[in-house]
Backbone bond lengths (Angstrom), bond angles and torsions (degrees), N, CA, C in turn:
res aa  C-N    CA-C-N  psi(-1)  N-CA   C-N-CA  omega(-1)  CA-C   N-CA-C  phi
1 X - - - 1.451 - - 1.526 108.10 -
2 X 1.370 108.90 122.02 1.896 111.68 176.53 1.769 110.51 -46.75
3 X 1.073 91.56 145.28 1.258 88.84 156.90 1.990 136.53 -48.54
4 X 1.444 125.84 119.07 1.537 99.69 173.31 1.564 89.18 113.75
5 X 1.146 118.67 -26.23 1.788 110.88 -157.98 1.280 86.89 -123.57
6 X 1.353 94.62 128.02 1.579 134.35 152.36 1.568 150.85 -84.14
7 X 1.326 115.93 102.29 1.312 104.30 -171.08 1.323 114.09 -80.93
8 X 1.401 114.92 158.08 1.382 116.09 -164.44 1.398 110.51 -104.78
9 X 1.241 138.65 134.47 2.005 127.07 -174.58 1.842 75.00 -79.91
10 X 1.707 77.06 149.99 1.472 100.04 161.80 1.806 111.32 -66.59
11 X 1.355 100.11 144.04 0.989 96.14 151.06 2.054 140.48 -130.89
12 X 0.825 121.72 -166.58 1.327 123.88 166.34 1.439 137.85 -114.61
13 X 1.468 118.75 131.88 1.262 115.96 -164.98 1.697 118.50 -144.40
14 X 0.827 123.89 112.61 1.797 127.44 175.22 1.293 86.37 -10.64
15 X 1.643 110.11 133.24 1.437 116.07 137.70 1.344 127.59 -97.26
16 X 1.471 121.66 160.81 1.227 131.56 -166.30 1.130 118.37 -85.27
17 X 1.442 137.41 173.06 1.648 133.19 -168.60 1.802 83.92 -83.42
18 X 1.319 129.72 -71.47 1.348 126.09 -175.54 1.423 128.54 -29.31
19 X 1.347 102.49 -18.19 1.199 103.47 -162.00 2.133 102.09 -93.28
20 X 1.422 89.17 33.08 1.257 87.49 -161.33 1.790 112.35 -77.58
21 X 1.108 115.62 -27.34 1.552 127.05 166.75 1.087 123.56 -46.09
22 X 1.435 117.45 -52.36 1.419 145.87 163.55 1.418 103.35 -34.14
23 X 1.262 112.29 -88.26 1.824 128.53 178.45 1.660 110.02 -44.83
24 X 1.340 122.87 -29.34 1.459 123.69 176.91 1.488 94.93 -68.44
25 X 1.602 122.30 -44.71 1.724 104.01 -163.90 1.267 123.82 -102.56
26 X 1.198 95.51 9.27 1.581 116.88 156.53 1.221 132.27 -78.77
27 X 1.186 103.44 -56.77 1.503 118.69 144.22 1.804 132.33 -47.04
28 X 1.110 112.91 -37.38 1.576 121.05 151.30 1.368 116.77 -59.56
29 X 1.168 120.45 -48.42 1.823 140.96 -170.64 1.615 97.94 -61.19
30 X 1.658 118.81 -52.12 1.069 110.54 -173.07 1.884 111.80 -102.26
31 X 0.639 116.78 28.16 1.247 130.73 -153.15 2.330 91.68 -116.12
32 X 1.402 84.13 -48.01 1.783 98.45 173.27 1.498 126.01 -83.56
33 X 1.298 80.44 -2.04 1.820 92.61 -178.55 1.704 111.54 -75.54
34 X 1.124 126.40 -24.62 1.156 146.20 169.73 1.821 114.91 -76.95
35 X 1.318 81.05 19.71 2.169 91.56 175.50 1.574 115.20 54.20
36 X 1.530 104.11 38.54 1.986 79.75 -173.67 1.542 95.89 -95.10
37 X 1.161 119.77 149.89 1.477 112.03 -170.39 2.042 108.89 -88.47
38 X 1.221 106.68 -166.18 1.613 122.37 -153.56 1.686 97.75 -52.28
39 X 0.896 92.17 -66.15 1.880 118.08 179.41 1.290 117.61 -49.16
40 X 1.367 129.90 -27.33 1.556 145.64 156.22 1.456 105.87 -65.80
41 X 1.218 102.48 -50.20 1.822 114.49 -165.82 1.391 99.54 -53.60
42 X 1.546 99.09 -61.01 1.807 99.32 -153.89 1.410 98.48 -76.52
43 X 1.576 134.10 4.97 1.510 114.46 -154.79 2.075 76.25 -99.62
44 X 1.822 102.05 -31.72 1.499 90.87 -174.88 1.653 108.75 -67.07
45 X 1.191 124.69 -42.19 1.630 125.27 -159.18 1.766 110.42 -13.64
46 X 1.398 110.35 -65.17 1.299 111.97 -173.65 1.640 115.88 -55.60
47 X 1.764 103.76 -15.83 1.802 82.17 178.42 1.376 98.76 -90.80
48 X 1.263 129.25 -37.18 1.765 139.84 173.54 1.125 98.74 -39.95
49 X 1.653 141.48 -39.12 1.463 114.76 -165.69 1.703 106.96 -57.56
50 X 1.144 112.60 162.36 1.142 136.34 170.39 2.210 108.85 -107.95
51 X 1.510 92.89 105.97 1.508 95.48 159.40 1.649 120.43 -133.49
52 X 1.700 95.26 119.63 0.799 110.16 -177.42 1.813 142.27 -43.27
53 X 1.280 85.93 -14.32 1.819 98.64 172.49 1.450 133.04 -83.32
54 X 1.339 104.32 -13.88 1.446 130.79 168.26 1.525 114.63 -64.80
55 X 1.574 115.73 -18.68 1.258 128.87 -160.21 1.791 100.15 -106.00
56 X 1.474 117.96 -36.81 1.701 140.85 157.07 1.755 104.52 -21.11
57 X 1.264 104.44 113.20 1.352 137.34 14.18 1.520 114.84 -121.19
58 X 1.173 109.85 2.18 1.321 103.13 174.78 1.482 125.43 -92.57
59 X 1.367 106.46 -30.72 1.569 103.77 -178.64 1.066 150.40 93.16
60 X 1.437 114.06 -2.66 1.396 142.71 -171.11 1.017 118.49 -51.68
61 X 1.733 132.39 61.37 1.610 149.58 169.18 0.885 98.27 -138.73
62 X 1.774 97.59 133.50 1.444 145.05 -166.41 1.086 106.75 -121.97
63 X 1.571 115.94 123.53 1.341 117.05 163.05 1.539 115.12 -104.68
64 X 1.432 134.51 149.02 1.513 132.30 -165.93 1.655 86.53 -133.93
65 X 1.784 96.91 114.89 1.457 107.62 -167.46 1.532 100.47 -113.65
66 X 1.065 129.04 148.84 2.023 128.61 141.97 1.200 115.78 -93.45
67 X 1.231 120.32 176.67 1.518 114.80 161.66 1.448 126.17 -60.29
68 X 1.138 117.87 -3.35 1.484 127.64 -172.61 1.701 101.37 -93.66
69 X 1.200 109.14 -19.63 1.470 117.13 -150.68 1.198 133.76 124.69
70 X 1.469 128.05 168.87 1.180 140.12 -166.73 1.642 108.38 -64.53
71 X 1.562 129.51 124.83 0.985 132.53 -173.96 1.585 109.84 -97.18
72 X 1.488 137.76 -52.16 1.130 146.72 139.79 1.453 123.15 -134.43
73 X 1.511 106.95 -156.14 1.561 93.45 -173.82 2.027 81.76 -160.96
74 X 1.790 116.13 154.50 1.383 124.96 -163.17 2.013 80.63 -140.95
75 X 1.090 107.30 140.65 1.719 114.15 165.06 1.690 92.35 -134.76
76 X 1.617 92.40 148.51 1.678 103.14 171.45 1.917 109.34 -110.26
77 X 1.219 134.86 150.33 1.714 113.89 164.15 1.603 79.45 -130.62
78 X 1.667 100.15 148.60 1.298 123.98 142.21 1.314 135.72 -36.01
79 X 1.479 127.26 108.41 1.659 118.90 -173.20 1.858 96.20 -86.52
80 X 1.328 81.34 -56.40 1.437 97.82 -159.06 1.796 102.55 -149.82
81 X 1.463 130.40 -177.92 1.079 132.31 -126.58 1.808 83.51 -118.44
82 X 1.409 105.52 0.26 1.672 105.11 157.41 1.833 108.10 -140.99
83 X 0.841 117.11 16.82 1.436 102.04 179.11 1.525 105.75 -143.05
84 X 1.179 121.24 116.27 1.604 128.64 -177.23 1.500 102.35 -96.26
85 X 1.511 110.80 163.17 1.616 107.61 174.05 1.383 99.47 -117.25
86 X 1.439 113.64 140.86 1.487 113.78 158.95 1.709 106.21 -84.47
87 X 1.571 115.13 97.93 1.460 106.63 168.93 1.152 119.86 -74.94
88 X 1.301 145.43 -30.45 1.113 138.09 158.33 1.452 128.75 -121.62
89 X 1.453 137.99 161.48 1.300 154.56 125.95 1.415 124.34 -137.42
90 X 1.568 89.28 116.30 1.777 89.67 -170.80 1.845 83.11 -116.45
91 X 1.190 118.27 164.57 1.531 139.50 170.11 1.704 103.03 -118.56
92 X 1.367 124.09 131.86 1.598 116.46 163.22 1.264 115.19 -59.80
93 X 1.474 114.55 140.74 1.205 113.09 -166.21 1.840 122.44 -65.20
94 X 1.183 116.85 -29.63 1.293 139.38 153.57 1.784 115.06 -45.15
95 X 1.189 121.89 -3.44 1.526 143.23 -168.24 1.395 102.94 -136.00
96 X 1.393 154.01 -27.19 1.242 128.35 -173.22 1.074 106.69 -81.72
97 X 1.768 102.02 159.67 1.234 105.13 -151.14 1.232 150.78 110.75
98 X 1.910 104.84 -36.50 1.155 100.13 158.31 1.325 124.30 -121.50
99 X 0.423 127.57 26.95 1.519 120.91 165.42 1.800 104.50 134.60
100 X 0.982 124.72 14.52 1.141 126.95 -165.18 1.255 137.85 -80.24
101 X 1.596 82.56 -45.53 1.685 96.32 148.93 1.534 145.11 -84.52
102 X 1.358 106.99 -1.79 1.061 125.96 174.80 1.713 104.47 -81.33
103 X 1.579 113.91 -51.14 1.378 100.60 168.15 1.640 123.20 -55.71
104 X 1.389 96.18 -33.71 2.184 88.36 178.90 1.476 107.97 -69.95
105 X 1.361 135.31 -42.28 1.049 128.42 165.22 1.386 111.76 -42.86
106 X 1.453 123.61 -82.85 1.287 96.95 -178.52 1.508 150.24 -26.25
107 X 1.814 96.12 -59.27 1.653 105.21 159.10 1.489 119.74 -41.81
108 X 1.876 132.62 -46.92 1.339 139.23 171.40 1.635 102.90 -30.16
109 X 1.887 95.63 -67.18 1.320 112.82 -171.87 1.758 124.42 -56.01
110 X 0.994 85.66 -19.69 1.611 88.66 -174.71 1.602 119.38 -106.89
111 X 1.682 112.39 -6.36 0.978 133.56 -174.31 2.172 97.08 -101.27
112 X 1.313 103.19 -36.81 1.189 82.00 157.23 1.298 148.84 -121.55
113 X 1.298 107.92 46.35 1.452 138.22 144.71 1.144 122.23 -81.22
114 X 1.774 115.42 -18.62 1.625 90.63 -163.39 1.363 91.77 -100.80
115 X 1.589 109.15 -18.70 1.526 99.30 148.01 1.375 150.19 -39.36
116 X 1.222 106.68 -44.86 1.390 120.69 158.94 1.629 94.52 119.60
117 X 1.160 129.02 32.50 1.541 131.77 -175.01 2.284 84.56 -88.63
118 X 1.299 93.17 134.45 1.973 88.02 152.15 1.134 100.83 -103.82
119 X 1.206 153.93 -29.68 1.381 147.17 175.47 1.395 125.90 -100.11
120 X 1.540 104.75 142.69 1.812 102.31 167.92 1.329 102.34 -145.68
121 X 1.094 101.48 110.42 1.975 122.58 156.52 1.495 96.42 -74.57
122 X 1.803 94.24 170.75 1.154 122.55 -163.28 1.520 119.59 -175.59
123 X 1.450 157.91 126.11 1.294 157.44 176.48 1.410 111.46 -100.02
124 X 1.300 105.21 115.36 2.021 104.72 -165.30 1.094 108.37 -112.82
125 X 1.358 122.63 153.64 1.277 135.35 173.02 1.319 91.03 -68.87
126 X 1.594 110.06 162.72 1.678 118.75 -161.06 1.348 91.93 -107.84
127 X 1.816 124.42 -6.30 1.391 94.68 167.90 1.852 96.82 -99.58
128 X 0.645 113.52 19.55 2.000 115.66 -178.18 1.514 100.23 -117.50
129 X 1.637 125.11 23.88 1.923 115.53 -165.46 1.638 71.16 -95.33
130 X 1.533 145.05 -49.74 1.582 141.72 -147.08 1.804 99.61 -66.20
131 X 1.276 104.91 -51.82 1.838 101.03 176.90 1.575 96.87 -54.96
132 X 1.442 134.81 -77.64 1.262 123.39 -143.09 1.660 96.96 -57.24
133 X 1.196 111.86 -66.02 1.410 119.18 159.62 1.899 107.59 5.18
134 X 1.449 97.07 -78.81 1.553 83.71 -166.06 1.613 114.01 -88.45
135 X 1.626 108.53 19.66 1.518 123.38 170.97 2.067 97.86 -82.41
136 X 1.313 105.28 2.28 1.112 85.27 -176.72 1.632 129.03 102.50
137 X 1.415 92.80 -15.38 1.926 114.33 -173.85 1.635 112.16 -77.87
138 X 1.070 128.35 119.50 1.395 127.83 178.12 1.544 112.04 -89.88
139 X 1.477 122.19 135.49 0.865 133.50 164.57 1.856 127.13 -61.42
140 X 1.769 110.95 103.26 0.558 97.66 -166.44 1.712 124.20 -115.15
141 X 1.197 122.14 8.21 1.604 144.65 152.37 1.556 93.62 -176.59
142 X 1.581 94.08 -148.67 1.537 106.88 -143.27 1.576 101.11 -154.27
143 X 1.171 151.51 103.46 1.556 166.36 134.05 1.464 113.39 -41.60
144 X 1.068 98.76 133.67 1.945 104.05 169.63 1.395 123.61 -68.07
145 X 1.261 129.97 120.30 1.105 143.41 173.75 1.615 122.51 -47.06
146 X 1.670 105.98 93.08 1.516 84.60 -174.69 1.878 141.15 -56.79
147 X 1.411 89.29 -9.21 1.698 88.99 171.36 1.258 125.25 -64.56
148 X 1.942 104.82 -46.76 1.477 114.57 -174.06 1.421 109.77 -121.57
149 X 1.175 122.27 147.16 1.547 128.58 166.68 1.514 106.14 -76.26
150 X 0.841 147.64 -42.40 1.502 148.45 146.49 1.396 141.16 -14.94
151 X 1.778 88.83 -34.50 1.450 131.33 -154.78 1.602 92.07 -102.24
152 X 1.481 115.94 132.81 1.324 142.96 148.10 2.091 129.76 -89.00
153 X 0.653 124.00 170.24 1.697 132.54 172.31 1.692 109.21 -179.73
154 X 1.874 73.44 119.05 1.816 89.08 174.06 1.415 113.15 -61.74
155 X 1.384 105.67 135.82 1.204 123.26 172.12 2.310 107.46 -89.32
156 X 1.129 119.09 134.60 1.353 116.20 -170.61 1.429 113.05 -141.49
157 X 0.834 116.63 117.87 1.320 133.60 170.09 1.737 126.80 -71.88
158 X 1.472 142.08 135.90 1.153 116.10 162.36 1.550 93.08 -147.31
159 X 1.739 106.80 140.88 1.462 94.04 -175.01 1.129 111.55 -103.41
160 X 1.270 135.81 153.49 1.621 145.12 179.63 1.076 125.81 -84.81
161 X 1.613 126.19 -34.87 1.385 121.23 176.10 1.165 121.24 -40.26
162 X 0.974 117.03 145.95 1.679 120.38 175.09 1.649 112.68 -98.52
């Protein structure tokens, strides 16, 4: 690094309802990073979209930006009055790897505690069950995959209480 120049830590910031296009092709982008081919992709698109009203009224999507741009983005929804869901964390695919998701997890995690959630479930992609996995998340059954009938997704649990 030259002298004088500064790198900046990423940071994190509420995302906006508009910004909902954005988060859908990001979420597609990383979503393909895991090799599923054309015909997988497009049969998922409609569950990958991102709509923002599902998230109403609170809002709980995070985007984790650099100066270069948006690196990924983590949303939490309310189950119940102890268990929050992490519905998403996607990383850009150009970003996994480093550490990126490990910071949104944390922020998820720590954001829903200060909520007051003790629990956070979650439904993972089966190539993303090894990260939550070593986040500490236990596998706790398994839901049908709406793309494929064939198709499974771990269901994971991680509890918050301290």
């Amino acid at each position: 690094m030259a002298l004088g120049v500064i790198a900046l830590v990423p940071q994190i910031r509420r995302a906006r309802p508009e910004e909902a296009a954005f988060l859908t092709e990001l979420t597609v982008r990383s979503k393909a990073y895991w090799g599923y081919d054309d015909s997988f992709m497009e049969r998922a698109r409609a569950d990958l979209e991102f709509h923002a009203n599902k998230f109403l009224p609170d809002f709980h999507v995070y985007i984790l930006e650099a100066e270069d741009g948006p690196l990924g983005y983590c949303s939490l929804i309310s189950v119940d009055s102890n268990t929050v869901e992490l519905h998403d964390l996607f990383i850009d695919p150009r970003h996994i790897g480093k550490g990126y998701g490990k910071k949104l997890w944390d922020y998820a995690v720590n954001l829903a505690r200060s909520l007051g959630f003790s629990r956070l479930i979650l439904t993972a992609d089966p190539n993303a069950k090894p990260f939550y996995a070593h986040q500490g998340a236990l596998r706790i059954g398994e839901k049908p995959s709406p793309v494929g009938s064939n198709r499974s997704l771990p269901v994971m649990e991680y509890i918050l209480a301290t």
